[in-house]
C-alpha positions in Angstrom: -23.9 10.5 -7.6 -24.5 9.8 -11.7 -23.5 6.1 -12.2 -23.1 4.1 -15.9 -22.1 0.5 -17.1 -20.9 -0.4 -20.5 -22.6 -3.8 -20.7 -20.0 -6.8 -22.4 -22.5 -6.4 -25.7 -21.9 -2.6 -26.2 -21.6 -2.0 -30.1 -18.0 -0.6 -29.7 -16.4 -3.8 -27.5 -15.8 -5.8 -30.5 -12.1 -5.5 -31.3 -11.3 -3.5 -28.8 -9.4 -5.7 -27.6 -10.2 -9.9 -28.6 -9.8 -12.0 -25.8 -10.0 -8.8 -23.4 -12.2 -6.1 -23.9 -11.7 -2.7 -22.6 -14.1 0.1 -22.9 -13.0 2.4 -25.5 -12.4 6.3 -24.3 -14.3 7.7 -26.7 -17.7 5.5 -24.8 -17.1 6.7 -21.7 -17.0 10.7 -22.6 -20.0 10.1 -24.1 -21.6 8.4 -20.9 -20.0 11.1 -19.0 -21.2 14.2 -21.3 -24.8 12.4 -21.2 -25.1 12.8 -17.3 -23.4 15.7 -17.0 -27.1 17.2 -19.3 -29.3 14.6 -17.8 -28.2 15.3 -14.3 -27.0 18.6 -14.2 -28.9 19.9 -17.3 -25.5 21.5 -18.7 -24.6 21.4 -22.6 -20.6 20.8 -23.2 -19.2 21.8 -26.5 -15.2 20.5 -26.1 -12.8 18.7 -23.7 -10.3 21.3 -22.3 -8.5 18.5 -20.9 -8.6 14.9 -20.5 -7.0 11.9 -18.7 -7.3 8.3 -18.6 -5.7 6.6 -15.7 -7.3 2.8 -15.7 -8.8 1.1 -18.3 -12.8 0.3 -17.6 -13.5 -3.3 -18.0 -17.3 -3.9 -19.2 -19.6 -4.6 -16.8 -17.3 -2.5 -14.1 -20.4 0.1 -12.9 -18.3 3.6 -12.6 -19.4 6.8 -10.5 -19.0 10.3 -11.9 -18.5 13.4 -9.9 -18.7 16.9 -11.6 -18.1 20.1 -9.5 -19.4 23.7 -9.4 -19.2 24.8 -13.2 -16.9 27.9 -13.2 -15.6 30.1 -16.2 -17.6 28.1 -18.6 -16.0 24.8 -17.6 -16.8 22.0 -15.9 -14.6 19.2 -14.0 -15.5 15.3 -13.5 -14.3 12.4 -12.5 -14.7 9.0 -12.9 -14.5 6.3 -10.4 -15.2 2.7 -10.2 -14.2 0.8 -6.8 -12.3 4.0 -5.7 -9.9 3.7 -8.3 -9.6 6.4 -10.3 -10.3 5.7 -14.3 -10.8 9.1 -16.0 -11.0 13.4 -15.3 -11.0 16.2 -17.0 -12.4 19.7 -18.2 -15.4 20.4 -20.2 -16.2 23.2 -22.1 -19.9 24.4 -21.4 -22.1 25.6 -24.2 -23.1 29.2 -23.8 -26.6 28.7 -25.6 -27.6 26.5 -22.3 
């Protein structure tokens, strides 16, 4: 299973919040679309759907799950300490 951790001097922490850092959304699609080519060598061109359920703290390692891609979309999920932080849909690229 694809693992990532936003380390506590990631370039987008700063601000995001002072005094308690939480890893901005945005971070963790990226880390998720990353693995999703580097471990499943699949492209994704948009988010059909998306939904953050805990905040990721930095540091926190988190395991992502994708299943069988189907009808040009892909689901994952994103767990850390079997909580679940994140899932969604991703739209494949058709030039893959």
């Amino acid at each position: 299973m694809p693992e990532f951790i936003i380390t506590a001097d990631h370039p987008a922490l700063p601000g995001h919040f002072p005094g308690q850092p939480i890893v901005p959304g945005v971070v963790i699609v990226d880390q998720v679309i990353a693995l999703l080519a580097d471990t499943q060598g699949l492209q994704a061109s948009g988010i059909r759907k998306l939904k953050f359920l805990k905040p990721l703290l930095p540091g926190q390692p988190v395991s992502v799950t994708f299943a069988e891609p189907k009808n040009g979309r892909v689901r994952f999920r994103c767990e850390s300490d079997g909580d679940l932080l994140a899932e969604g849909n991703l739209e494949l690229s058709l030039n893959v």
